[in-house]
Each structure stands twice: as structure tokens, then as C-alpha cells.
BAGUVEX-40645 format. One line per 8 residues: number of its first residue (from 1); their letters; for each residue x, y, z of C-alpha. Coordinates in Angstrom, 1 decimal, always signed. Layout:
NUM) a) X/Y/Z | ... $
//
This chain:
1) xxxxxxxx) -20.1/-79.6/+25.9 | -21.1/-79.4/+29.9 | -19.4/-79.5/+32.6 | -20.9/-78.7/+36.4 | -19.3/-77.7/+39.9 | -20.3/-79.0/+43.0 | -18.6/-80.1/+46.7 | -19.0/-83.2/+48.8 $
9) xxxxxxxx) -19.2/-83.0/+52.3 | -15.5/-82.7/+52.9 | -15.7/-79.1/+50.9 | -13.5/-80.8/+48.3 | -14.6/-79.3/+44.6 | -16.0/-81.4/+42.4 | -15.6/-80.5/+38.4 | -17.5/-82.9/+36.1 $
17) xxxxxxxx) -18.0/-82.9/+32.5 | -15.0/-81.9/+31.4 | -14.6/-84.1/+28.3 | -13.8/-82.4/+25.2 | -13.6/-83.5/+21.4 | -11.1/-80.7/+20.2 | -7.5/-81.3/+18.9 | -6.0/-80.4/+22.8 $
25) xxxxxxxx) -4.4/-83.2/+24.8 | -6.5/-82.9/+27.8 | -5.2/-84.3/+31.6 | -7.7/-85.3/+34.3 | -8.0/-83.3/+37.4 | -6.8/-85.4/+39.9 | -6.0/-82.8/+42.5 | -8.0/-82.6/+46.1 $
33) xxxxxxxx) -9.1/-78.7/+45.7 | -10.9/-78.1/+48.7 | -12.6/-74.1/+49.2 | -14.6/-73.7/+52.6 | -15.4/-71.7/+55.8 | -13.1/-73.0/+58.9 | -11.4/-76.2/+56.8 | -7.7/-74.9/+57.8 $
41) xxxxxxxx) -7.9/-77.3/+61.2 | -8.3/-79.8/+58.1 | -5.3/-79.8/+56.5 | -3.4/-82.8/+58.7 | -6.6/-85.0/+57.7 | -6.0/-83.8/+54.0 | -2.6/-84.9/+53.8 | -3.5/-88.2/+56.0 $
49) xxxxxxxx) -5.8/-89.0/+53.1 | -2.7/-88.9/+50.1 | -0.6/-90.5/+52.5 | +1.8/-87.6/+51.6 | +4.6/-88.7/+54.5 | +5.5/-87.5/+57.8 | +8.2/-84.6/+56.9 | +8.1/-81.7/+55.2 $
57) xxxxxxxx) +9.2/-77.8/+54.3 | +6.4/-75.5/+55.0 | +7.5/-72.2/+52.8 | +6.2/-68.9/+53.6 | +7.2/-65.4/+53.9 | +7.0/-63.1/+56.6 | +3.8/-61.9/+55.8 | +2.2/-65.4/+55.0 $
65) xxxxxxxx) +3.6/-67.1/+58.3 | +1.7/-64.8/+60.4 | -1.5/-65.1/+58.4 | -1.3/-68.8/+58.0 | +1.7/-70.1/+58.4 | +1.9/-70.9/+61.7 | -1.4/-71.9/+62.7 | -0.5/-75.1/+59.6 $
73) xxxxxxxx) +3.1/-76.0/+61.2 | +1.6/-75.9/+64.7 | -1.9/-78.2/+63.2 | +0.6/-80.5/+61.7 | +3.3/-80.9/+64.6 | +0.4/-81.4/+66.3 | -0.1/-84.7/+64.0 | +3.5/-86.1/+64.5 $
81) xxxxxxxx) +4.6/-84.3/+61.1 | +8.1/-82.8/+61.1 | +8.3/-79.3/+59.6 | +11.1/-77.8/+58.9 | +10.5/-74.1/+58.3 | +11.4/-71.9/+55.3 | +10.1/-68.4/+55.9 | +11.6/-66.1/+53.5 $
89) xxxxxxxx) +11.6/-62.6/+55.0 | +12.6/-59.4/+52.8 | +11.5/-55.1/+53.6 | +9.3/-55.7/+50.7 | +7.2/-58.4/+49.0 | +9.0/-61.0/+47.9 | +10.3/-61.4/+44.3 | +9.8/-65.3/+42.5 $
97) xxxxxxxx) +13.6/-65.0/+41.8 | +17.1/-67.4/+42.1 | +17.0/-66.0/+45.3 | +13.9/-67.3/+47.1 | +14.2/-70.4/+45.2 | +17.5/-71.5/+46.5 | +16.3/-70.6/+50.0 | +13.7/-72.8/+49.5 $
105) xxxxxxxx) +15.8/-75.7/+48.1 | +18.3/-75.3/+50.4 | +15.6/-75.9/+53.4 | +14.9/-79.3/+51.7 | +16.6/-82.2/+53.4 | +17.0/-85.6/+51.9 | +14.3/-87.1/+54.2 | +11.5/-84.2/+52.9 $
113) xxxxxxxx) +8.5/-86.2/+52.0 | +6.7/-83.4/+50.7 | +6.7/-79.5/+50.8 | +4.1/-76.7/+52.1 | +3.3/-73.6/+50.6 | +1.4/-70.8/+52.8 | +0.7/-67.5/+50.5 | +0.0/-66.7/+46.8 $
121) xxxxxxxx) +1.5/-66.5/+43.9 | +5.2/-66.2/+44.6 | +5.4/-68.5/+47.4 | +3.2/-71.0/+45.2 | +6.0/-70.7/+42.7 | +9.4/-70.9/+44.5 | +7.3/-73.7/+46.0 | +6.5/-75.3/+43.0 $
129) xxxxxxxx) +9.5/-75.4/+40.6 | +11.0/-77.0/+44.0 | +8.8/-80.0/+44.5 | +8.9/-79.9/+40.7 | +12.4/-80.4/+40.1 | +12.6/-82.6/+43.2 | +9.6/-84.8/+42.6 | +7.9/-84.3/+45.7 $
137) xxxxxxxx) +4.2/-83.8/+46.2 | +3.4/-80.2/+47.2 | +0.2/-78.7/+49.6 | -0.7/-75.1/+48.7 | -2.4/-73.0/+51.4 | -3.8/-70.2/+50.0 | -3.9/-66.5/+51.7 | -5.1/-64.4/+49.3 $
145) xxxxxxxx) -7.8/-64.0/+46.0 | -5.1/-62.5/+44.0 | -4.1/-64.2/+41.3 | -4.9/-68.2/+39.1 | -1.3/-70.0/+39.9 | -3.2/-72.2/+42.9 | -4.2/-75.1/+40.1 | -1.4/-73.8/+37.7 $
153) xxxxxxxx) +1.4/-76.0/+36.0 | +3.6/-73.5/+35.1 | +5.8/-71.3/+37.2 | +5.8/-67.8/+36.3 | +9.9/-66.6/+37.5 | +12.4/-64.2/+37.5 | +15.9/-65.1/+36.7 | +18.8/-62.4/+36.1 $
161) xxxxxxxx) +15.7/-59.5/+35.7 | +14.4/-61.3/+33.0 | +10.7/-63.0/+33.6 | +10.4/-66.6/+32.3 | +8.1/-69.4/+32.6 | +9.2/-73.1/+33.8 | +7.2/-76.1/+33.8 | +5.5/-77.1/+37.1 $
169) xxxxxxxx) +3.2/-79.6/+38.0 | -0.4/-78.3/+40.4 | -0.1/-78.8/+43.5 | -1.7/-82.2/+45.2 | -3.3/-80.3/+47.4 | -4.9/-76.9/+47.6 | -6.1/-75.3/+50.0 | -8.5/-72.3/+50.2 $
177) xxxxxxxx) -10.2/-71.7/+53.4 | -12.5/-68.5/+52.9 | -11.8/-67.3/+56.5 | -8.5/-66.7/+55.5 | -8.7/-65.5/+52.2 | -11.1/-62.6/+53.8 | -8.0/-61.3/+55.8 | -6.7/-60.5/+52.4 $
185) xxxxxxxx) -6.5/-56.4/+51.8 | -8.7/-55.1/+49.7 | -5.9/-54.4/+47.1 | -5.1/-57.7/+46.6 | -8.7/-58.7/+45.9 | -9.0/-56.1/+43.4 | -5.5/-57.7/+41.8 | -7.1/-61.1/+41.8 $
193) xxxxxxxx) -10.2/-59.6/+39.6 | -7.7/-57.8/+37.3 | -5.9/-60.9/+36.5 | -9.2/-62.8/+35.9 | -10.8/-59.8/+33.7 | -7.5/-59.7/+31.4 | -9.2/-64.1/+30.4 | -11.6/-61.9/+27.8 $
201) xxxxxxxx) -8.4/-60.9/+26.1 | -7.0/-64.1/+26.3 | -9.3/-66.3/+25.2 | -10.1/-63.5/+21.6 | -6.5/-63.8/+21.0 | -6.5/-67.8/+21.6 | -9.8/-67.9/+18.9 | -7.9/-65.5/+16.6 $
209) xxxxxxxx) -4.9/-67.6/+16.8 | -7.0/-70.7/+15.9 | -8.3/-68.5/+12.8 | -5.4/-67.3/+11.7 | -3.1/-70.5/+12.2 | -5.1/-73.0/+12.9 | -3.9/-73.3/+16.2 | -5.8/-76.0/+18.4 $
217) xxxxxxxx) -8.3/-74.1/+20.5 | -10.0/-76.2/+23.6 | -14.0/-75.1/+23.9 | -14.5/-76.3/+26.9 | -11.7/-74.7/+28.7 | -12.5/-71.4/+26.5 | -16.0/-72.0/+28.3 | -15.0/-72.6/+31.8 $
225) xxxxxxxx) -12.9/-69.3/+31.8 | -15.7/-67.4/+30.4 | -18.6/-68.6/+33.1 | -16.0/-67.9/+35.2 | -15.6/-64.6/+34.6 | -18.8/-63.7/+33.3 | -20.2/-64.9/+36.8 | -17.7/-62.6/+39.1 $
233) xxxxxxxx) -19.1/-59.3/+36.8 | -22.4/-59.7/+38.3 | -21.2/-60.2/+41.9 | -18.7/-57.3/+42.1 | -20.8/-55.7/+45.1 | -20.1/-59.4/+47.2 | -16.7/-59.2/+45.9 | -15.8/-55.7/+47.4 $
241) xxxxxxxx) -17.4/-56.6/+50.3 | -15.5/-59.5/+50.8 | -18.7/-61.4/+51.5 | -18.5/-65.3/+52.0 | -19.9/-65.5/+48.6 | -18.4/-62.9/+47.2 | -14.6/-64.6/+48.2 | -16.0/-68.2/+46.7 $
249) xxxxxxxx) -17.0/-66.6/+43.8 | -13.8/-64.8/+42.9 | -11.7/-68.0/+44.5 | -13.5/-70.6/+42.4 | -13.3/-68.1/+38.9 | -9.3/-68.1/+40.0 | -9.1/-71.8/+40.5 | -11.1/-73.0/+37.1 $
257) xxxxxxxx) -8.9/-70.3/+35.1 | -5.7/-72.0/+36.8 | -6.9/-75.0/+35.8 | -7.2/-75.3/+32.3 | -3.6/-75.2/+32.6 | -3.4/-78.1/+34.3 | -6.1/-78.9/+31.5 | -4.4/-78.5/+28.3 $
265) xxxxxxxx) -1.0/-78.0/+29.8 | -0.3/-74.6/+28.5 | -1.6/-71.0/+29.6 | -3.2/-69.9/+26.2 | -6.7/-69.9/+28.2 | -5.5/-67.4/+30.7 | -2.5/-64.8/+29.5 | -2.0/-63.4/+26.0 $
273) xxxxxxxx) -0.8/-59.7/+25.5 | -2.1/-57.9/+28.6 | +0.1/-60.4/+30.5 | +2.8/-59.7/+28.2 | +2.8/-56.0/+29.1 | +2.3/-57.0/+32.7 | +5.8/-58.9/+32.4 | +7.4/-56.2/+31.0 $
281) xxxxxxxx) +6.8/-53.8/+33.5 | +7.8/-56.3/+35.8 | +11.2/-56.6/+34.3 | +12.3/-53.5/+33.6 | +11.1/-52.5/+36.6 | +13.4/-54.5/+38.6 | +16.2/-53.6/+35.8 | +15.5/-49.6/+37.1 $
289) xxxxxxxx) +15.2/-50.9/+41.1 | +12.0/-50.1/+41.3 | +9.5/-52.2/+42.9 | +7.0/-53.7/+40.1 | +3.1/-53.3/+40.7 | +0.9/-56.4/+41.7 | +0.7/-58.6/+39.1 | -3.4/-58.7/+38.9 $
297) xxxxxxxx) -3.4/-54.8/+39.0 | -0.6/-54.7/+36.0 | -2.8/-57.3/+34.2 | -6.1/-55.1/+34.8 | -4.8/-52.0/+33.5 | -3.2/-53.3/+30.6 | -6.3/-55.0/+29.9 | -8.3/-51.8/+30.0 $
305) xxxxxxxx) -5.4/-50.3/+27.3 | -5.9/-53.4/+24.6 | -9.2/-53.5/+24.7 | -10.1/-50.7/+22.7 | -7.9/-51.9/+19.8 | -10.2/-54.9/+19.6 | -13.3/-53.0/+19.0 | -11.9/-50.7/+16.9 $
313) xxxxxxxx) -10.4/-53.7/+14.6 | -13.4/-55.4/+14.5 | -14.7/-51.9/+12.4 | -11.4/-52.7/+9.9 | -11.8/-53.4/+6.3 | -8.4/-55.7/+5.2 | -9.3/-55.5/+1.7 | -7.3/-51.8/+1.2 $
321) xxxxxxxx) -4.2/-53.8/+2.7 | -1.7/-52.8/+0.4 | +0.6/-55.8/+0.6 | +4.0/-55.0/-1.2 | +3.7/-51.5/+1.2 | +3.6/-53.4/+4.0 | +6.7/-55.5/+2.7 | +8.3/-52.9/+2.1 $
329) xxxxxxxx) +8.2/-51.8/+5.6 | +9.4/-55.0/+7.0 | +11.7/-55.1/+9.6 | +14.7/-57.1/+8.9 | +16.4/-59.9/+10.9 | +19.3/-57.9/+11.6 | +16.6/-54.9/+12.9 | +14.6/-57.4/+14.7 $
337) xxxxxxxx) +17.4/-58.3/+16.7 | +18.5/-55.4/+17.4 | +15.2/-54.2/+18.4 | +14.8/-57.0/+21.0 | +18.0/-56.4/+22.7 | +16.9/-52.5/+23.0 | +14.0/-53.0/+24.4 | +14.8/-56.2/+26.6 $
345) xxxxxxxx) +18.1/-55.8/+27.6 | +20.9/-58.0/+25.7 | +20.1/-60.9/+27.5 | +16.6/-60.9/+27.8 | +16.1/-60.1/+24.4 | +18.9/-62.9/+23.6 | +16.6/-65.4/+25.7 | +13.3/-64.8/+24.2 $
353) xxxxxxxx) +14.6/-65.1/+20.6 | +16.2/-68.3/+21.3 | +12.7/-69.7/+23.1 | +10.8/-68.2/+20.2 | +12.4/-68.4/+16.5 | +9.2/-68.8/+15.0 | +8.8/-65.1/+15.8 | +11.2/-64.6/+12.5 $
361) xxxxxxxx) +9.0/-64.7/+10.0 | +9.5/-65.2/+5.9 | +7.5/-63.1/+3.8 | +5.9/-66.2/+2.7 | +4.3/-67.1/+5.9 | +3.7/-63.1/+6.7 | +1.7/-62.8/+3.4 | +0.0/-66.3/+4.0 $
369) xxxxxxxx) -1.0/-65.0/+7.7 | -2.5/-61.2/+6.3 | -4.6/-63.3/+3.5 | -5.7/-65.8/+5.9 | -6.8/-62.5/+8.1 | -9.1/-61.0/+5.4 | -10.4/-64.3/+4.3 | -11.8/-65.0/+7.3 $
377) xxxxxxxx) -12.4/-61.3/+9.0 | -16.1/-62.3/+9.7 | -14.9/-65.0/+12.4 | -12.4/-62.7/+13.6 | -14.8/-59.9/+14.3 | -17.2/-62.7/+16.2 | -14.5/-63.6/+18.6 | -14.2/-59.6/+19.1 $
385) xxxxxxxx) -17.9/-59.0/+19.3 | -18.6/-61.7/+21.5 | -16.4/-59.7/+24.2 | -18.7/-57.6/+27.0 | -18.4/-53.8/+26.3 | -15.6/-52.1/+27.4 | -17.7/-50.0/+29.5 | -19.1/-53.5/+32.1 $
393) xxxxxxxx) -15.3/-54.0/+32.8 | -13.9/-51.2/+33.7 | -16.9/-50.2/+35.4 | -16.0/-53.4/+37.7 | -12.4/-52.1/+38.4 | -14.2/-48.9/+39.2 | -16.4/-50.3/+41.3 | -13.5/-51.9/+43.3 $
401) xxxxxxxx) -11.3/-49.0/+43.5 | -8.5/-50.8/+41.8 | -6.0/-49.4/+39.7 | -7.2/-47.9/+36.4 | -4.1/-46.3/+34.6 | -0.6/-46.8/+34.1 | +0.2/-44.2/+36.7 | -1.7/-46.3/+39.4 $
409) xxxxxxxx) +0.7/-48.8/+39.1 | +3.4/-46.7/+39.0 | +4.2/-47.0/+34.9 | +5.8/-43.9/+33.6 | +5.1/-42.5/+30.0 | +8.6/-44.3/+28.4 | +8.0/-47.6/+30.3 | +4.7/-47.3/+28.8 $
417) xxxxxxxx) +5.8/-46.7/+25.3 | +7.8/-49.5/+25.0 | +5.8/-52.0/+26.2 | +3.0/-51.7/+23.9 | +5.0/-52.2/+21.2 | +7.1/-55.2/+23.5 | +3.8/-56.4/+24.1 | +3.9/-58.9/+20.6 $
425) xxxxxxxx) +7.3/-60.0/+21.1 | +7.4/-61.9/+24.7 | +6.5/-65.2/+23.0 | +5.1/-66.3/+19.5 | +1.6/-66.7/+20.9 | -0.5/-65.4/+18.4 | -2.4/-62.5/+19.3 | -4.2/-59.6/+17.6 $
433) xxxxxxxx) -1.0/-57.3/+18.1 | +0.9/-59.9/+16.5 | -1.9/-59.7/+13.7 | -1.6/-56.0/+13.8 | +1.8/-55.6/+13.2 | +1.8/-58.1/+10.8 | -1.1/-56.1/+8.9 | +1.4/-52.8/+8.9 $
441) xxxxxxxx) -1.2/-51.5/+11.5 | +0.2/-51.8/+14.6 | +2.1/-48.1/+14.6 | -1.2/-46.6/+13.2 | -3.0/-48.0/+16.3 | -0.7/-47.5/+18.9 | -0.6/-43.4/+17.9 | -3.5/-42.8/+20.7 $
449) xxxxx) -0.3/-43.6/+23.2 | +2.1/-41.3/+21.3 | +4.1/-44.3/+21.0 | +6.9/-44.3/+18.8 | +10.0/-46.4/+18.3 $
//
């Protein structure tokens, strides 16, 4: 397995090699990615080139239009395009919720040949689950490092306080021009480099989840995400300084994460449990009124927080599991359920049961799961010590001045508690909390928080 990265002349990126003999169902990259100094003043050409129409709805917020937003509606009014204008404007930073998405629908006419978006990750998504839903091609401009939903398929929401995921489709075209991404504060770089540190997790709890249930794990995309993030670790310095190069670097480690989900069609390259906790704190944050933390800084820190329980399971010895102990302790269905609406809410914990009733497990398939765990611990422990040490990642965040603890994103001690036991429960993605808890561990590990139920 190879694969290489390289730009023509228009600054379009170029991924070859991608070809991949695992069990995935892999798509082509068709998309026009293009990353550059000064390519903005580009965009009409861009769009020229798909023959994408003559009309569309440019989205963006307040913040966004003023960055980008209207330098692209005057560069394509300028080409004879029509744009009609959907700039969302709230006190705070915009929320991916029914809200913003029926603004943006409702600023669709029936003649809208295609739609703009001009931001990051929110505007991307009300933007996409529009063109999605509406089958119409889609341009993202991008303003700012900060997070891998540019090349994404799947829109990351909010609907009734409760996050949830719905499929999208990447954008046709995407836009990155580095003199643009430079304006970005400093805070949201740093949140870009949190959400592509938390792929180490990601990709260990993918490789124990191929391990433990045989679950189709993609190499190269496992490989792409790694370089990736390996490679923005040793430019930190460029990073901070937002240096042309130090922008590419994290831009093009953002765009190749999003794009194993266009890849393999799933997110299991890119989010596991530190984006569980992340979506958490975003939800019951905006249950308490509160405003949540940036989703890259969220990611980070609960990155930092897991990652010890790795390396200290990778010391385990599953041969003293004492299996009818642990069945003993078994939560029933009845408790399970009533443990999800606690901690969720009674309809988010209604929803994510319903979207995940392989989360109920028999006994059968528990005990077949714990056995499967100390058969193969050796290849568990390799995925574990394969990850950098603890110490190299946060000394990045460090580095960067990004948030660090809880408390820097504003997480209080209960909010805290919950979600790292929440953390296993968002989805049946397997993950090593999943294995944990499984294992009757889980409470034991989580005693370093003071966590109880």
C-alpha cells in the first residue's frame, strides 16, 4: 500500500495510490480540492470548469461573510452568477441546529443550481445536509484550520439538544486558500490540531474493533490519517506561527482525515470515544444554556483524558478475569435504559438506543467479546503501543497554548463525570471503553476521575 500527494498547476490536490485490498467498499475521490496562496479570485473559474450553473445560495454567517463571504458573491456576480445571500447572524457562534438549517433551506429557490458555503464546520454542515437533501452540487470555501468536515460525508447536527449525525455527500468543490485560512485566530488553529490529534485514538479503537469483532478495518485510510498526523507533530513551531507551510500542513492533515470518509463512507478513521465525550459536552451543554466549547478544543482535551487508559491497559493481564463476577455485575436491560435516559435526557437517550440496539448485549456475545480480548491481548497491546507517548502530544497542545483540561473548555466536575462513563454509549462503535466495561474494568479505571454513577 502507497499512495502520494501532489498539485497540478491549478493548486488542485492530487491523491494517488489509494487502492486498497481490505474488506471496505472504497469510493474514488472525484472532488476538485484545491489548497493555495491567492486562489480565492479562482473560484468563478472553478465552478466554470463543473459547469455547476449560473445561480446559487452563498451561506455564511456574520463572521464568515466578512472574512470571505463577500469578496466570493462580489468575484461571482462579477461572472454573471446570481447569488442569493443566506448570512446567518446570531450574538454568538452559530449552532448546526433546525434553526440554521431551515434558514438555509428557506434561502433556496426552485431555480438554485447549486449552493456556497463560506466558513467551517457549521456552515459546511447546514450547507451540506441542504444540497444533500436537495441534490444540488455544493462549493465549500474554507476560513479556518479548525476542524476535518471540508472532504466529509457526514453532517455532524443538533436537533432538539441532542447531537446526531446525517448522511451528506463532500462537497464538489473545496476551497482552501492559505491567505485566508491565516486570518483564522490562533484558537481556532489550535482546535483544528485537537481534532486531528484525537485520529491516534481513533484509529487504536478502529484496530481494536477489527480484533475484537472482526470489524473491516481499511489500512490505507488507517495510513493516510496517521502520516497525517504524524507529519503536523513535527511542524507544530510552523503551525503556531501560522507560517504558509505551517497552514498547508495542518490544512492538508485536515482534508486527508476528512476524506477517508468520503473513502470508506463512515467516520471510524477519524472519531471514536474522545469525540463521543466531545458530543456530550456539547449536548448537555446546550440542555444547561451554556455555550459548548470548540469542537477541536473539546476533542483535544478529551483526548489527553483517554489516553492514559490505553497505556495502562496495554500493562493488563485478562487471564485473572473472573467471568461469572463480571456477570454478575451486569447491568440489565431495564437499568440500561434507565441509565441512558439519565444521562441523556429522555429523548436523547430514547434516540441513540433506537440507532444503536446492538449496544444490548446477551451474555453470550459479552463472554464471546472478553475471550476474544484475552485470546488476542498481544495484537491489542500492538495497536496501543504503536501510539506516540503521551508526553509528544500534549507537549504539542502545550506548545500551542490550546486548551489542556476540562476547565479550559469550560467542563465542570459533574459534566465531567458523566461523560466518561457516556463516553461508550453514543454509538456501538467499538472502542476500548466499550472493551472496558465489557471486562468489568471500566469503574476501576475511571476511579482517577472520582467518577461514580
Amino acid at each position: 500500500m502507497s499512495y502520494s500527494l501532489s498539485y497540478d498547476n491549478d493548486s488542485r490536490l492530487i491523491v494517488s495510490g489509494l487502492s486498497c485490498g481490505c474488506p471496505c467498499d472504497h469510493e474514488e475521490v472525484t472532488q476538485d480540492i484545491y489548497v493555495g496562496n491567492d486562489i480565492l479570485k479562482n473560484i468563478p473559474r472553478y465552478i466554470r470548469k463543473q459547469n455547476l450553473g449560473k445561480r446559487c445560495t452563498l451561506v455564511a454567517d456574520n463572521i464568515t461573510w466578512e472574512v470571505a463571504g463577500r469578496t466570493v458573491c462580489e468575484l461571482l456576480e462579477a461572472d454573471e452568477v446570481t447569488v442569493d445571500r443566506c448570512i446567518i447572524r446570531r450574538d454568538e457562534p452559530m449552532e448546526p441546529d433546525e434553526r440554521a438549517c431551515g434558514e438555509v433551506l428557506l434561502s433556496v429557490f426552485p431555480e438554485t443550481e447549486f449552493l456556497v458555503s463560506v466558513g467551517s464546520g457549521s456552515i459546511t454542515d447546514v450547507t451540506r445536509v441542504n444540497a444533500t437533501r436537495l441534490h444540488l452540487p455544493q462549493v465549500c470555501v474554507g476560513t479556518a484550520p479548525s476542524m476535518d468536515g471540508y472532504t466529509s460525508a457526514v453532517c455532524p447536527l443538533i436537533l432538539n439538544g441532542v447531537k446526531i449525525h446525517r448522511p451528506g455527500k463532500c462537497p464538489e468543490i473545496i476551497v482552501c486558500d492559505i491567505d485566508v485560512l491565516k486570518t483564522a485566530p490562533l484558537t481556532m488553529i489550535c482546535s483544528g490540531v485537537g481534532d486531528v490529534l484525537g485520529k491516534y485514538i481513533a484509529k487504536a479503537d478502529w484496530m481494536i474493533g477489527n480484533i475484537i469483532n472482526d470489524e473491516p478495518y481499511c489500512p490505507t485510510c488507517g495510513q493516510l490519517v496517521t502520516d497525517a498526523v504524524n507529519k503536523l507533530i513535527t511542524h507544530v513551531d510552523e503551525i503556531k506561527e501560522k507560517t504558509d507551510e505551517g497552514i498547508r500542513i495542518l490544512t492538508e492533515a485536515l482534508l486527508l482525515a476528512g476524506m477517508t470518509i468520503m473513502i470508506i463512507g463512515h467516520t471510524r478513521a477519524v472519531a471514536s470515544v474522545e469525540h463521543n465525550i466531545s458530543h456530550y459536552w456539547d449536548m448537555i451543554q446546550l440542555q444547561r444554556g451554556n455555550k459548548p466549547p470548540q469542537h477541536g478544543d473539546s476533542v483535544g482535551v478529551a483526548t489527553l483524558l483517554v489516553w492514559p487508559m490505553f497505556t495502562r491497559f496495554a500493562k493488563e493481564d485478562l487471564s485473572k478475569l473472573d467471568l461469572e463476577d463480571i456477570r454478575s455485575r451486569r447491568m440489565t436491560r431495564e437499568e440500561r435504559e434507565a441509565w441512558m435516559v439519565r444521562t441523556y435526557g429522555e429523548e436523547g437517550g430514547r434516540s441513540i438506543m433506537r440507532e444503536n440496539p446492538e449496544d444490548f448485549l446477551t451474555w453470550e456475545e459479552q463472554e464471546r467479546r472478553i475471550r476474544r480480548a484475552q485470546e488476542r491481548f498481544t495484537d491489542i497491546k500492538a495497536c496501543i503501543d504503536a501510539m506516540p507517548p503521551f508526553e509528544a502530544v500534549y507537549g504539542v497542545m502545550e506548545r500551542l497554548g490550546a486548551c489542556l483540561t476540562p476547565e479550559d473548555c469550560g467542563i465542570d466536575e459533574d459534566l465531567l463525570n458523566l461523560s466518561m462513563h457516556c463516553a461508550k454509549d453514543y454509538r456501538s462503535r467499538y472502542s476500548l471503553f466499550k472493551l472496558l466495561d465489557e471486562c468489568g474494568m471500566l469503574d476501576e479505571y475511571l476511579k482517577e476521575y472520582q467518577i461514580t454513577k
